[in-house]
C-alpha positions as a Markdown table, in Angstrom:
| # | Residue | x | y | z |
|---|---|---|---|---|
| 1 | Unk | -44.4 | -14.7 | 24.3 |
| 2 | Unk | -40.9 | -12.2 | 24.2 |
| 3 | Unk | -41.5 | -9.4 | 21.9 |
| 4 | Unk | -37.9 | -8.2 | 19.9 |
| 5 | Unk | -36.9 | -4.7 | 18.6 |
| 6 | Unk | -33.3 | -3.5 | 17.6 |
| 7 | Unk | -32.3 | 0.1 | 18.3 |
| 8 | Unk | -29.7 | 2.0 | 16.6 |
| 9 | Unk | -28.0 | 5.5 | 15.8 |
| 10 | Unk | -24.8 | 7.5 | 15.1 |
| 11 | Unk | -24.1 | 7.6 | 18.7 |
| 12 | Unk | -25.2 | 6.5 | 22.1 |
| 13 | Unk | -24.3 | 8.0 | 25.6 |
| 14 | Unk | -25.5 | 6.3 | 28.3 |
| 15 | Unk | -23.1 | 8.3 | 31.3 |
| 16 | Unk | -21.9 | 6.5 | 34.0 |
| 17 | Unk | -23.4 | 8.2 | 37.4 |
| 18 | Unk | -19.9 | 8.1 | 39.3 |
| 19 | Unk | -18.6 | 10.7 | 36.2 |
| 20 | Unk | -18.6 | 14.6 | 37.1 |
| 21 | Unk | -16.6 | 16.6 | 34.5 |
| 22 | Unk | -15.6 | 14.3 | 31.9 |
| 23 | Unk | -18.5 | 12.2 | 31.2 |
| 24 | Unk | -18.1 | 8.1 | 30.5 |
| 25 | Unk | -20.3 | 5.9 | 28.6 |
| 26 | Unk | -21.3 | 2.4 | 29.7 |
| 27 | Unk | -21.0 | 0.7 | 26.1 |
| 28 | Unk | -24.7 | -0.7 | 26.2 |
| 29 | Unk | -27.9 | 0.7 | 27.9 |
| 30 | Unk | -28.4 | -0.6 | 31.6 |
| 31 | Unk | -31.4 | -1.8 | 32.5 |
| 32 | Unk | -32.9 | 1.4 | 33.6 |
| 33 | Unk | -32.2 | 3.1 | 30.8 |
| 34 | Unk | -34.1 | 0.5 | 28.8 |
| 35 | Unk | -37.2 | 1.0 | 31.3 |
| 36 | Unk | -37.6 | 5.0 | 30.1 |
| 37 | Unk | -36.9 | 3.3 | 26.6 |
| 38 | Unk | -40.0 | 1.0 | 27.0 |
| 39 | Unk | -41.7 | 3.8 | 29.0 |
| 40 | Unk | -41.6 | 6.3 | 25.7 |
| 41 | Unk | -42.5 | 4.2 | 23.4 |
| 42 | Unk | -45.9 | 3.4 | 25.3 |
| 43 | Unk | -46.1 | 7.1 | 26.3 |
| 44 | Unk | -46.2 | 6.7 | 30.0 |
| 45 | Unk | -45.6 | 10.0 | 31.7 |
| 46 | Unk | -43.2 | 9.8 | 34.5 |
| 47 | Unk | -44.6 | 12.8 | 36.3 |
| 48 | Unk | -41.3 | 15.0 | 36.0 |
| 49 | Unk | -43.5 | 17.9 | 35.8 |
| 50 | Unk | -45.4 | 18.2 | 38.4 |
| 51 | Unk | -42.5 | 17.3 | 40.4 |
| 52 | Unk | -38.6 | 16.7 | 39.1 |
| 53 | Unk | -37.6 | 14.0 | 40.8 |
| 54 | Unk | -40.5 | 11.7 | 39.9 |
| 55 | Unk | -40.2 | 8.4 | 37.3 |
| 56 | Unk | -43.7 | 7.4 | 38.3 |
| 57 | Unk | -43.4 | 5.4 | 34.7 |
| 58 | Unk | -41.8 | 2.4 | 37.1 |
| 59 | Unk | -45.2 | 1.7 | 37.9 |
| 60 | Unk | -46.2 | 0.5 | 35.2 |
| 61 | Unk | -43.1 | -1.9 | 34.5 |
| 62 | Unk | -43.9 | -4.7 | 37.2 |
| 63 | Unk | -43.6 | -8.1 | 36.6 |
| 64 | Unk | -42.1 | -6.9 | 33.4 |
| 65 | Unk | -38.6 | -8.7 | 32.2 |
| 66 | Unk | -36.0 | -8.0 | 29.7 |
| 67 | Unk | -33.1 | -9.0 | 28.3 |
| 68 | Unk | -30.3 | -6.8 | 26.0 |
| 69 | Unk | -27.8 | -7.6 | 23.3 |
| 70 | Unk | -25.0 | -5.4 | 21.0 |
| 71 | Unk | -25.5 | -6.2 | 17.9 |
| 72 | Unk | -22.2 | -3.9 | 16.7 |
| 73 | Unk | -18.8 | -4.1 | 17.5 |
| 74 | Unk | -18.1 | -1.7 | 20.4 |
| 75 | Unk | -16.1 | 1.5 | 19.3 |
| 76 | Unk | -15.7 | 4.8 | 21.1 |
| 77 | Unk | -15.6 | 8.0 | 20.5 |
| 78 | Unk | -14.9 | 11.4 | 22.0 |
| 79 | Unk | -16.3 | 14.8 | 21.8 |
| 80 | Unk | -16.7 | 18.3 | 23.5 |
| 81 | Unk | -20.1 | 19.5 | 24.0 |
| 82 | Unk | -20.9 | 23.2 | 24.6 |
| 83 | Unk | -23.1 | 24.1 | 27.7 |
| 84 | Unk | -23.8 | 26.9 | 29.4 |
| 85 | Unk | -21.6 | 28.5 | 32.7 |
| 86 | Unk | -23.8 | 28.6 | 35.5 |
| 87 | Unk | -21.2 | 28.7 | 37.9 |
| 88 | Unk | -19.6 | 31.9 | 36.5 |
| 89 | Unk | -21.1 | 33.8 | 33.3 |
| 90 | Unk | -19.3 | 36.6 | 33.8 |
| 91 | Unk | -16.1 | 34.4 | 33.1 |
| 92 | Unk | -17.2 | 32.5 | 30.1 |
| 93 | Unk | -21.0 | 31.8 | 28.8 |
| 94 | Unk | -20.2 | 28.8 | 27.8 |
| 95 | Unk | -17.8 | 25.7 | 29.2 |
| 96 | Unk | -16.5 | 22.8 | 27.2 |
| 97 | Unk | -17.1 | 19.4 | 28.8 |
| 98 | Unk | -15.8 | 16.0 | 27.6 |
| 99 | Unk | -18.3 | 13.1 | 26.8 |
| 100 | Unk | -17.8 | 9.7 | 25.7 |
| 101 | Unk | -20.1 | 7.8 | 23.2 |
| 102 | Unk | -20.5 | 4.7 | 21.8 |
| 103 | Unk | -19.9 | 5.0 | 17.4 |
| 104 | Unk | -22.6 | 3.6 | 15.7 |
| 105 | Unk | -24.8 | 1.6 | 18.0 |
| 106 | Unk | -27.2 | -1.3 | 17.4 |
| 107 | Unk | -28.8 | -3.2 | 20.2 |
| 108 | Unk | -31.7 | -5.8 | 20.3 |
| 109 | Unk | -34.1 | -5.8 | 23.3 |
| 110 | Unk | -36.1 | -8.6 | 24.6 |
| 111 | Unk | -39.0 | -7.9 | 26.4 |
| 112 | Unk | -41.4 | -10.5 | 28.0 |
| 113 | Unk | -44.2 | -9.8 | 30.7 |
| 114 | Unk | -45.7 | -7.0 | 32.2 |
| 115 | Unk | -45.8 | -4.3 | 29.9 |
| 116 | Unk | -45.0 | -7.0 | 26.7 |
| 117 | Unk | -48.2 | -7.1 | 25.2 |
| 118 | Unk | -48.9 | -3.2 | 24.8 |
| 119 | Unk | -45.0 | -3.0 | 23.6 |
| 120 | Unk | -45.7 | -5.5 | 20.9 |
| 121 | Unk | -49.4 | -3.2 | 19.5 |
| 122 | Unk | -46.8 | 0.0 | 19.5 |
| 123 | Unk | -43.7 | -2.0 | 17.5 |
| 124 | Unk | -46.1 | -3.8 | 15.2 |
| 125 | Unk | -47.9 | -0.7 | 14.1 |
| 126 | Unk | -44.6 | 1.7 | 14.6 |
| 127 | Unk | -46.2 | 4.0 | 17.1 |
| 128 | Unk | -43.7 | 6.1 | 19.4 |
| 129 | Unk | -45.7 | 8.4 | 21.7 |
| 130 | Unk | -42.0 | 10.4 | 22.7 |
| 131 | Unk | -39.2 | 10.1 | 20.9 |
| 132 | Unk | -36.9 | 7.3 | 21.1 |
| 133 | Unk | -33.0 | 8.5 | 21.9 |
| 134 | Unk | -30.3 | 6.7 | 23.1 |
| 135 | Unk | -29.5 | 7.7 | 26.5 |
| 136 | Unk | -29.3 | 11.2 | 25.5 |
| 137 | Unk | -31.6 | 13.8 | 23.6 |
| 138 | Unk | -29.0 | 14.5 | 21.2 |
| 139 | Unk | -28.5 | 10.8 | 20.2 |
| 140 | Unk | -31.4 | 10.1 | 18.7 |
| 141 | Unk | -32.6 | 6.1 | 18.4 |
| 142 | Unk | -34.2 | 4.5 | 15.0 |
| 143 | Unk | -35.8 | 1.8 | 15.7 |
| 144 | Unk | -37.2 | -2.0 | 14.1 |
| 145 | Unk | -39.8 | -4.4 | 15.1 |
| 146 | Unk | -37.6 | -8.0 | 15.1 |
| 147 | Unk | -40.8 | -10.3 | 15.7 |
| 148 | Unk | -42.5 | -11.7 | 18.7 |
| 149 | Unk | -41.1 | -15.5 | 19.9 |
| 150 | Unk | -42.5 | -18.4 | 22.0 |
| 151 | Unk | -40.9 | -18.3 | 25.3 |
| 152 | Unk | -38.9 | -21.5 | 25.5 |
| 153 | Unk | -36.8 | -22.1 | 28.0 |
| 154 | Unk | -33.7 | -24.0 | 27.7 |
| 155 | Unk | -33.0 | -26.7 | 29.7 |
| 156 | Unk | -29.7 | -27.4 | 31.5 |
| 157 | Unk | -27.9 | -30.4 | 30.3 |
| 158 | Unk | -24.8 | -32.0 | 31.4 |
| 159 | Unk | -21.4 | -31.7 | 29.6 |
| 160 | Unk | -23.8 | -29.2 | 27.2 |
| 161 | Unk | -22.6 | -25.5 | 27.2 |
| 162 | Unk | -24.9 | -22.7 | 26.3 |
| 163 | Unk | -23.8 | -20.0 | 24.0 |
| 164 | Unk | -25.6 | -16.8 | 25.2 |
| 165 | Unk | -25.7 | -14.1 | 23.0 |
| 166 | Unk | -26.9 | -11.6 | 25.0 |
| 167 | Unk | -25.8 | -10.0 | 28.1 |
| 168 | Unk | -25.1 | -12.3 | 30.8 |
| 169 | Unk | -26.3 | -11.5 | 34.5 |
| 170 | Unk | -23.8 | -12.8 | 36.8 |
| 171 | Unk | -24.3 | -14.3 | 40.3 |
| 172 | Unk | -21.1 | -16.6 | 41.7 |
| 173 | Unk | -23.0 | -19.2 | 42.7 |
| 174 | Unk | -23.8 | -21.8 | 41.0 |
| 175 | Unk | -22.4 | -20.4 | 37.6 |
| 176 | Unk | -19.5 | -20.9 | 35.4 |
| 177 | Unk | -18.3 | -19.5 | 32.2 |
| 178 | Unk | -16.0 | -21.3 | 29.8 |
| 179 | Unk | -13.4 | -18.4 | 29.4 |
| 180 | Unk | -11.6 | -20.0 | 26.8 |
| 181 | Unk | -14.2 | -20.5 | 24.5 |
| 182 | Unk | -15.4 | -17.2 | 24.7 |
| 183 | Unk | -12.6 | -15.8 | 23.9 |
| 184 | Unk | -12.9 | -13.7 | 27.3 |
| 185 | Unk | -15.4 | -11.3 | 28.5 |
| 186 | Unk | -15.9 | -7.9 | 30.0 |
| 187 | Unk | -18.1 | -7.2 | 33.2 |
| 188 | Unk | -19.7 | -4.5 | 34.0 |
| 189 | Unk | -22.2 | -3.1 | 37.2 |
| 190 | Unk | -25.3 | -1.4 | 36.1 |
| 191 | Unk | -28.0 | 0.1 | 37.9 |
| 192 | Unk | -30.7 | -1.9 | 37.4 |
| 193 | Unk | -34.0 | -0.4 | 38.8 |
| 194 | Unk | -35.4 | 2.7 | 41.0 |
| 195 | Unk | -38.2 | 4.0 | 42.3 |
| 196 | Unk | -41.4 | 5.7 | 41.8 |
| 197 | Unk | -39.4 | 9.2 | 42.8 |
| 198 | Unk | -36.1 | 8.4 | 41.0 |
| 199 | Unk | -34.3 | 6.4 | 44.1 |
| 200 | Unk | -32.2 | 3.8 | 43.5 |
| 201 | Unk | -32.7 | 0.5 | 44.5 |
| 202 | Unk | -30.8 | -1.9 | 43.1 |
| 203 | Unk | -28.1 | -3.4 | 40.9 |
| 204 | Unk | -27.0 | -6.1 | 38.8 |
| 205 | Unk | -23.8 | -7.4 | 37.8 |
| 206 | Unk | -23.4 | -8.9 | 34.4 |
| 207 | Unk | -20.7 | -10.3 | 31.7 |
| 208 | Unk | -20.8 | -9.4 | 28.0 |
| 209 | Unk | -18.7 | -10.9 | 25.3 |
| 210 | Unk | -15.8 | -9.2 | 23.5 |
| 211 | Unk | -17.4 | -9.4 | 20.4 |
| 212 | Unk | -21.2 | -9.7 | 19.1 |
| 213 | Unk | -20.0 | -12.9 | 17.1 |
| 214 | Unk | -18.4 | -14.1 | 20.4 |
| 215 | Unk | -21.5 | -15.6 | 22.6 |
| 216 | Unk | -20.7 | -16.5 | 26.0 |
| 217 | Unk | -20.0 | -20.2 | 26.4 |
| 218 | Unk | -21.9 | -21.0 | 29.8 |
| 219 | Unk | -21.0 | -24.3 | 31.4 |
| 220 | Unk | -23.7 | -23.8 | 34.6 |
| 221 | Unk | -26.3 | -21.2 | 34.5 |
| 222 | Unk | -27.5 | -21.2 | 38.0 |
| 223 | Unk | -31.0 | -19.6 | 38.6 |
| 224 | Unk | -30.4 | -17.3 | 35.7 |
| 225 | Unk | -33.4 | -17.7 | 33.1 |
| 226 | Unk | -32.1 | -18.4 | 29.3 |
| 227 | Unk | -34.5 | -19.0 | 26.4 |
| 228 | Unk | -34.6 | -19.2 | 23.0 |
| 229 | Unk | -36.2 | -16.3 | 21.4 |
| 230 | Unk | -36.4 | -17.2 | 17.1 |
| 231 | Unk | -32.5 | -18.0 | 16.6 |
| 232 | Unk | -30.9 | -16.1 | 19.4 |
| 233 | Unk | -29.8 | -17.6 | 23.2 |
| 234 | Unk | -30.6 | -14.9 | 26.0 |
| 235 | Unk | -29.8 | -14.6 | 29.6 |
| 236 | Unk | -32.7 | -12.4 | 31.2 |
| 237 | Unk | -32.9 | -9.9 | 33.6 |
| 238 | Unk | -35.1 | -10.8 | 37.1 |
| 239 | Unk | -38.5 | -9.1 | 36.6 |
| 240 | Unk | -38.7 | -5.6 | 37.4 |
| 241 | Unk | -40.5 | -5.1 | 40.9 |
| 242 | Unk | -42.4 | -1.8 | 41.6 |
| 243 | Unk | -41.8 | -0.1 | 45.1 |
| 244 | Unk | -43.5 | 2.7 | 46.2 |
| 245 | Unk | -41.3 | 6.0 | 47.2 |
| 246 | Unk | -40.5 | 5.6 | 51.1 |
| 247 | Unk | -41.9 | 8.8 | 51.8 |
């Protein structure tokens, strides 16, 4: 069984860790941002406060495996937030710093394994232990249970495209996308998982479409798993793997 919920707000910020002053916006949540998603709805503690750099939460996400869609055309907008000067108060007490956000989000996630079945009691019964937000406090998420689905995988055929409606991760090998009947497609590399003490570990590379009405035509998958969850084609993410911290 996959277990579905859409996720929405006014805004979403979800800042690109290469950004310093101005801060940029991937236009959908990476999949580690989705983990602390999953992780406050079920009200697993990560631990920050015994210790700040802890996301102990990741071990409670193994075997667990997701997939994400935008449900909204992508739009941007920009605003100047207000923080405080702790390089030089005397100067100024506050400095004004760029960010980026996505207008009007709506996402669906697909979750399957590992933490699934707990997931599905919380959505079903609309229980949040910490509030939901997209990627920042300020942007706060509103959340919908979609239904839980049958897993059922879909088989490669030959000459027979698949129209994936979700993001797409992308490995060279073995895989081909129909441009052309996609109308074109964006790619994108997110961070994908870390950690028990916040270290990262890994990412993925992935395609999305132009448009949410645009699915990807895929002419040869490759290892990538794609199912059928009710009336939407998915590419999923690898199952998270929990590591413990190095040290």
């Amino acid at each position: 069984m996959a277990v579905v919920f859409d996720i929405r707000g006014d805004r979403a910020m979800y800042r690109r860790p290469y950004t310093t002053t101005s801060a940029s916006s991937y236009p959908f949540p990476p999949p580690t941002a989705v983990a602390g998603l999953l992780c406050a709805i079920l009200g697993i503690d990560g631990g920050s406060a015994h210790r700040g750099c802890n996301s102990r939460y990741w071990e409670a996400l193994g075997g667990t495996q997701i997939a994400v869609a935008s449900r909204n055309p992508l739009r941007w907008f920009r605003g100047t937030l207000n923080f405080w000067n702790t390089k030089d108060p005397q100067k100024a007490p506050h400095v004004q710093i760029k960010h980026q956000f996505v207008s009007r989000p709506k996402y669906r996630i697909y979750v399957e394994g590992g933490a699934e079945a707990e997931l599905r009691h919380h959505l079903e019964k609309g229980i949040f232990i910490y509030t939901p937000y997209l990627g920042v406090a300020y942007a706060l998420g509103e959340i919908s249970f979609v239904g839980s689905f049958d897993w059922k995988p879909l088989e490669p055929e030959d000459g027979v495209p698949l129209n994936i409606g979700s993001l797409l991760p992308w490995k060279e090998e073995d895989m081909e996308l129909d441009v052309l009947a996609s109308g074109g497609a964006f790619k994108e590399i997110l961070p994908f998982r870390m950690d028990a003490e916040r270290q990262f570990l890994e990412s993925v590379t992935v395609l999305y479409p132009v448009a949410p009405e645009k699915p990807l035509v895929l002419k040869k998958r490759g290892s990538v798993d794609v199912t059928r969850c009710g009336d939407d084609v998915v590419a999923w993410f690898a199952p998270w793997r929990c590591e413990k911290p190095s040290r």
